[in-house]
VOTI-994417 format. One record per residue (C-alpha): x, y, z. Coordinates in steps of 0.1 Angstrom, whole numbers, plus 5000, padded with zeros to 4 digits. Example, Ala and Ser with C-alpha at 12.3 -4.5 7.8 and 13.67 -1.06 7.14 Angstrom:
! VOTI-994417
512349555078513749895071
//
This chain:
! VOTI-994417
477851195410481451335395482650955395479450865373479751165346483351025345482450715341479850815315481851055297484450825296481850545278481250795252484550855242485250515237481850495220483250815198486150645186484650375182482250535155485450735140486150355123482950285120482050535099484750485076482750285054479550115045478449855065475649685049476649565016473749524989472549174983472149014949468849114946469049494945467749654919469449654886470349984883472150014918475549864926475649484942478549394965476849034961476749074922480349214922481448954944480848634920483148804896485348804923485248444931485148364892488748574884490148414915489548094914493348014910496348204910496948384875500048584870500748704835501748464810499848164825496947934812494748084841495848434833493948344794491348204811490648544832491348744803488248524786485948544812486648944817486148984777483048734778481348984807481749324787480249124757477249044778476749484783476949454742480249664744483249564715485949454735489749464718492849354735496349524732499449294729503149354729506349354742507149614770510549674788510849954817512950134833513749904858514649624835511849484835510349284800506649084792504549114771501149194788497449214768494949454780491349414777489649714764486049864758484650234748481350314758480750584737479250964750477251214729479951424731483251274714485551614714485451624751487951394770487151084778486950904813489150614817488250334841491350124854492049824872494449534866493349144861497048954863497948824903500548864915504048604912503648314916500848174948498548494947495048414941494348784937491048804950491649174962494649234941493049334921489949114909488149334936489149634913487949444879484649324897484149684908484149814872482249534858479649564880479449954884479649974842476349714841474449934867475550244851474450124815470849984826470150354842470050464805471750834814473251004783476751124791479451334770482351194780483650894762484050634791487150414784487650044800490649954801492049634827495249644825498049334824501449264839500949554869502449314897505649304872506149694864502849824857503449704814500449724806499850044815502750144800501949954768497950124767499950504771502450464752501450294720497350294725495850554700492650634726495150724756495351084739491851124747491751034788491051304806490951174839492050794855489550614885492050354893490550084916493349874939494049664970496949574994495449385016491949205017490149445042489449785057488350155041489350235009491650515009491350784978494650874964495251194943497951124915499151464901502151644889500251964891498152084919494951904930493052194942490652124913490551764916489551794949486552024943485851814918485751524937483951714969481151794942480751424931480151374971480951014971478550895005481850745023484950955014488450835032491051065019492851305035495951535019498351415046498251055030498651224994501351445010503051055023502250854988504051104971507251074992507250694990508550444964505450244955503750304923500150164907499250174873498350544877502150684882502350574841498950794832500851074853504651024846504350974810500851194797500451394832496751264832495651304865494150994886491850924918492950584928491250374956492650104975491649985011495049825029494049645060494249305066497649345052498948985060496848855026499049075003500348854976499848574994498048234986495348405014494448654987491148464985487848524981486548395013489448645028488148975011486149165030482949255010482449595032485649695016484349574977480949754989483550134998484550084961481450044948479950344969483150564952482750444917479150524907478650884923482250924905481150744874477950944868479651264878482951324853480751114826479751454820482051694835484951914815487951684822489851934803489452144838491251984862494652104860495552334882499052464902497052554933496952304962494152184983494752065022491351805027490151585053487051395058484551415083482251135098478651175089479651575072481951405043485351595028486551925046489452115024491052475024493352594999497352555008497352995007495152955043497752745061499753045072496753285078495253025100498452905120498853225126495553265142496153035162499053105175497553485185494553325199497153085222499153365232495753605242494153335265497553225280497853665287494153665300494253335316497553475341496053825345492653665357495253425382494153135364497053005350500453055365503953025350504952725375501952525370501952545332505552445331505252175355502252045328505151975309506251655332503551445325503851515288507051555277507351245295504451035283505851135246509551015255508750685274505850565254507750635223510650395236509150155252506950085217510150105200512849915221509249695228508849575194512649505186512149255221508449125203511049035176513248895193511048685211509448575181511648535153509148365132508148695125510948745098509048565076506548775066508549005047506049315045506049345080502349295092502248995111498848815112498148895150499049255142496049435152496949285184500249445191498649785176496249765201498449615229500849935230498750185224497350055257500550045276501250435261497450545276498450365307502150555307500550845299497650805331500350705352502651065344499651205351498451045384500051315401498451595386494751475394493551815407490551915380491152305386494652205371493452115336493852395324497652445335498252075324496152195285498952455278502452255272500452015249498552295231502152475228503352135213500652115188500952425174504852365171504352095150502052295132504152505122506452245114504152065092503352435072506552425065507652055055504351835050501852095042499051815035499051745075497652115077493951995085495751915121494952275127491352205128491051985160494152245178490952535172488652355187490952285216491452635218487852715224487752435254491052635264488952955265486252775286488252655313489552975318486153165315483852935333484352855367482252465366482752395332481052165315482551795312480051675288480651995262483751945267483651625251481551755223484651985219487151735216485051555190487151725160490251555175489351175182487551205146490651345129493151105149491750795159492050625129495350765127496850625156496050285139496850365099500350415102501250035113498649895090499750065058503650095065504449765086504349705124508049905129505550175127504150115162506150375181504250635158500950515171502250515204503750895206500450975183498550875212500051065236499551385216495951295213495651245247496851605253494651715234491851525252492851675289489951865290488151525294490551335311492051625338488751595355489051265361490651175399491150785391494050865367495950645386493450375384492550415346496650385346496450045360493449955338495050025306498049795318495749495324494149595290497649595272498749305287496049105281496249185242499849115244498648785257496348725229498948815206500948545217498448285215498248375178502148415176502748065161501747965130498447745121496047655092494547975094497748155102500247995077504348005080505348135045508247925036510447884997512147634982514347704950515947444928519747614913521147384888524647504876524947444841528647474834529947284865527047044862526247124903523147184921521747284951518447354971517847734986515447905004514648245015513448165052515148225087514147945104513347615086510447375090510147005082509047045046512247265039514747085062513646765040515646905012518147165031518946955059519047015096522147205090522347395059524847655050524548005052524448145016526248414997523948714991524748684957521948664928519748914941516648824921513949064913511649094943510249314963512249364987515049244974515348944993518248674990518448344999519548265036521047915034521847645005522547285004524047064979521446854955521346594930522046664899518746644876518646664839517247004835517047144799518847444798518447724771519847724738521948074731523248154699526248454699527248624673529149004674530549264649534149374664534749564631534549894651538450014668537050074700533749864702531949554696528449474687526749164701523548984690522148734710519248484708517748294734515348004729514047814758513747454759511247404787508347594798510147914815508548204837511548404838514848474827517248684848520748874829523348924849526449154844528749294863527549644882530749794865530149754832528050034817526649954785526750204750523750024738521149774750517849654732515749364738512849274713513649614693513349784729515349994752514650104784514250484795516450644828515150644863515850804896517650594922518350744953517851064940519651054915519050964877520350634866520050424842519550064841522049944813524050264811524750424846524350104861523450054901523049684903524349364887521049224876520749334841517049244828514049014841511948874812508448694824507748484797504848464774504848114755508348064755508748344728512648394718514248644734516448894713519149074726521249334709524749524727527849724724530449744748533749924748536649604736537649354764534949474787533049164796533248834789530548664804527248704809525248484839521548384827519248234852516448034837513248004864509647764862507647814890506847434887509147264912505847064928504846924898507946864882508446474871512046544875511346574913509346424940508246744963505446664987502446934987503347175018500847105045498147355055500147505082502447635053501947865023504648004994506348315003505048604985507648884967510448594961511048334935510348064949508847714943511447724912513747504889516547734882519247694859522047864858524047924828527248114818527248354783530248354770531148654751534648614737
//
């Protein structure tokens, strides 16, 4: 009968964690023929397939083409739709010249802030069809805006449309709409709708530089039907480098923003996957099912209310929604814990059922689940790599068969962490084994009040393993089932945990899930110390692991549904008349070995173009020379200063061009630097404020994408005998169609590499300055 409840028990769990994804999200998307005034993934989704029919990065004919059909759809809701042109140069370097599309639905109210609605329409450079990132995000809006206009509902607020342009190059056109629209003053508060990947929940992420306490009520009131958002992932985002259009609304007018982006299926990001057939429409349906309880709820609240300094910890809860607690409770509550740990260990030795040996011997199996499990997922995916190397060439780290490998070793860890545990299979020990790993969790508690106070909420599940602590020490037969309703709290809170770390920050995150496991396994003894077949379960979670590990492999290699991502770059060097072919890839196919050779050489590091990741090439061959227009620069400088000189310069392309790329050396630090009237503003790099023309941290000087080959206008000073040169790389992302080259169409085993330059004609040409 004990090996049946274990059984059963053991069923439910796995039935419990299953539901902890499950209910992450809906998971019956509305059809076409819902009613009007409701939101329709199927309705949403033909816009989708409509703005992603090709790819369409800023400045190309498909990008006007989107920007047409967008415009033509808020026409058809009899809104006025302007667009916002011009030039925009960031901090980074960065210069186009994006055009937002922008409507006003009016509210009765107009003194009250407005709400501002935000996604971007450009792809991503150069292969991305963009289907998630972000025409998911514009079909969103469009469709939510039509269902929220045939309700009828008067609002106040002024509700502002705004799809923004040039965000996969340096969020422009945000910056252009902030800085230089007249209606930005107005926004009160920014729903940013996003993607980085093609499936999964949609996250909500809090941008602030105040404190979100009142967001989060806010938010909590709105009561969104299928909120995933917890403060330890706005605790993360705000210690990490990337940036939506958002960080501009907050940086430069601290307007506060929820933005919503679902990250799974990572191995589409950027890529020519980004399709529509790829996007999960669950994950389109999550951002429908935030934006219209959002939509009809700060249409009319007091945006001018939602600053605050006070911070909120929050969580959500399958089937009971968002949990938060001001930050002024951590300490309070840690405390309590930590008394309540400290009574039942004191009652649980004077009532002789703990003892001092057994407790510390519980640390064993613990301490040395945590320390193996960790390694081996570490020291195991540097081996995966190594056995694999194709892997290198996905350059964000997710590799298609990556839920695999997620899943294979957080197997092996459960089956190292059965096996440590084998020997302690008595179930009158469980509550000796529960007290090292209830110890541990309040250390990093404690920790976490301390240095990442949005993880707080991790104090929730460590009560209610408190309580089953109490139980085992009060009740003689205690209950395996209520334990398991006990433990609830923590596979909720950490399930989807154990997974989100490798699927938003790359698969060298594994041996997170891995030691996360383990902790919620200690957590879970109260379940798992009953059972006697530890050993067994051990040796089942090793088949388990090893047969995912086997169907990783068998989706190791590359395939038309799993494509190599391979490059191919064209240099021509003007002034020696020279060319050669490059790549970005580690190990070369037959399409790329067609131009580089069976043995190319390994190449310089040197230019770092703009990317990413800021990837170089890996090997170069020599080329035929081709007859490659090059730009025409004009030079001209004012040395009538003693200790200065002035420089104008004028560049005029002679071919169609996607991007130009100024290059100077790092040393030289600049007095002045304008292009197109503009200058760029300082940044932090490393921690510390730099600029990118002044205080100077890398060679590459500016990046323009182009926009109908307009003339670029550069204007200088430098201290005398400074710099001579300047290098200028000229880029077209047309090396396949190109007469001047015959480059077969890759085969569908192969796709462009995302976040490089890459299918390009590049010429290289020397400024000279003296």
């Amino acid at each position: 009968m004990k090996r049946f409840a274990n059984i059963l028990s053991f069923l439910l769990l796995i039935g419990l964690v299953y539901f902890s994804f499950y209910d992450l999200g809906p998971q019956n998307p509305k059809s076409a023929n819902a009613k009007k005034t409701v939101f329709s993934t199927e309705r949403a989704f033909r816009h989708v397939e409509q703005i992603a029919k090709k790819p369409h990065p800023v400045g190309t004919r498909r990008h006007s083409l989107v920007r047409n059909y967008i415009v033509s759809e808020l026409q058809k809701m009899d809104l006025e739709v302007q667009t916002q042109q011009g030039y925009v140069l960031n901090d980074h370097g960065i210069l186009a010249k994006p055009e937002n599309i922008i409507a006003k639905i009016p509210g009765t109210n107009p003194n009250k802030k407005a709400l501002l609605l935000l996604s971007h329409y450009d792809s991503a450079v150069h292969s991305s069809f963009g289907a998630s990132d972000a025409a998911s995000g514009v079909a969103t809006i469009l469709e939510g805006i039509r269902a929220f206009l045939e309700q009828g509902k008067p609002h106040e607020n002024d509700i502002i449309i705004l799809f923004s342009d040039a965000e996969e190059v340096g969020l422009l056109g945000a910056e252009l709409f902030v800085k230089e629209h007249p209606w930005a003053k107005n926004v009160g508060l920014v729903l940013n709708f996003e993607a980085r990947g093609s499936g999964g929940p949609s996250n909500m992420i809090v941008e602030t530089n105040g404190g979100n306490s009142k967001l989060i009520n806010a938010f909590a009131e709105a009561n969104p039907q299928f909120p995933v958002a917890t403060s330890l992932m706005y605790s993360v985002y705000k210690m990490l480098p990337n940036d939506t259009d958002s960080t501009v609304f907050r940086e430069e007018m601290d307007i506060p923003s929820f933005f919503f982006a679902f990250i799974d299926d990572h191995f589409d990001y950027h890529t020519a996957l980004d399709l529509p057939k790829n996007l999960d429409k669950k994950s389109l349906a999550h951002q429908g099912s935030y934006l219209m309880p959002l939509l009809d709820y700060f249409s009319n609240a007091n945006l001018n209310e939602l600053a605050s300094e006070k911070e909120e910890v929050y969580f959500n809860f399958p089937l009971l929604g968002l949990f938060h607690f001001p930050f002024t409770w951590i300490f309070p509550l840690l405390i309590l814990a930590i008394v309540v740990f400290v009574f039942l260990v004191f009652v649980g030795i004077k009532k002789k059922k703990l003892t001092p040996t057994k407790m510390l011997k519980g640390g064993i199996p613990f301490f040395g689940s945590l320390v193996v499990s960790g390694l081996l997922t570490f020291f195991g995916w540097k081996l995966v790599l190594l056995v694999y190397p194709q892997y290198q060439e996905i350059l964000h780290g997710f590799t298609y068969n990556g839920h695999w490998y997620i899943a294979a070793f957080v197997a092996i860890a459960l089956a190292v962490t059965f096996g440590f545990y084998h020997k302690f299979h008595k179930p009158e020990d469980t509550k000796n084994l529960l007290v090292v790993p209830l110890f541990f969790w309040l250390l990093i508690n404690v920790l976490l009040a301390f240095f990442l106070k949005g993880a707080a909420y991790f104090l929730v599940p460590v009560f209610f393993g408190l309580i089953v602590f109490a139980l085992l020490i009060w009740q003689e037969k205690p209950n395996l089932f209520l334990m398991l309703l006990l433990c609830v709290p923590a596979i909720f809170v950490f399930s989807p945990l154990v997974q989100a770390f490798p699927v938003g920050l790359g698969l060298g995150m594994l041996a997170v899930s891995s030691v996360f496991m383990v902790l919620l396994f200690g957590l879970l003894l109260p379940i798992f110390g009953f059972y006697r077949q530890k050993g067994d379960f051990a040796f089942l979670f090793l088949i388990v692991g090893i047969v995912f590990f086997t169907l990783a492999h068998f989706k190791s290699g590359f395939s038309e549904d799993r494509p190599k991502p391979n490059s191919l770059v064209y240099v021509l060097e003007a002034e020696n008349n020279r060319a050669s072919w490059n790549t970005y890839d580690y190990l070369l196919d037959d399409w790329t070995k067609a131009f580089l050779g069976e043995n190319p050489r390994s190449r310089a590091v040197e230019p770092i173009f703009e990317s990413k990741y800021n990837s170089g090439f890996t090997y170069t061959s020599e080329a035929e020379t081709k007859l490659v227009p090059k730009a025409e620069v004009l030079v001209s400088k004012d040395s009538s200063e003693l200790e200065t000189v002035s420089y104008h310069l004028k560049i005029m392309a002679k071919r169609p061009i996607d991007r130009i790329e100024l290059f100077a050396d790092q040393k030289v630090d600049f007095l002045s630097f304008k292009v197109n009237g503009l200058t760029a503003d300082s940044l932090l790099f490393n921690g510390e404020k730099r600029h990118i023309f002044k205080d100077r941290f890398q060679n590459r000087l500016l990046t323009y994408y182009g926009v109908t080959n307009d003339t670029l206008r550069i204007d200088f000073t430098l201290p005398k005998n400074q710099l001579s040169k300047l290098v200028m790389f000229g880029s077209s992302n047309d090396l396949l169609e190109n007469e001047l080259f015959s480059v077969p169409p890759r085969s569908p085993e192969m796709i462009p590499k995302p976040f490089v330059l890459n299918d390009a004609v590049v010429v290289k040409q020397s400024i000279s300055l003296e």
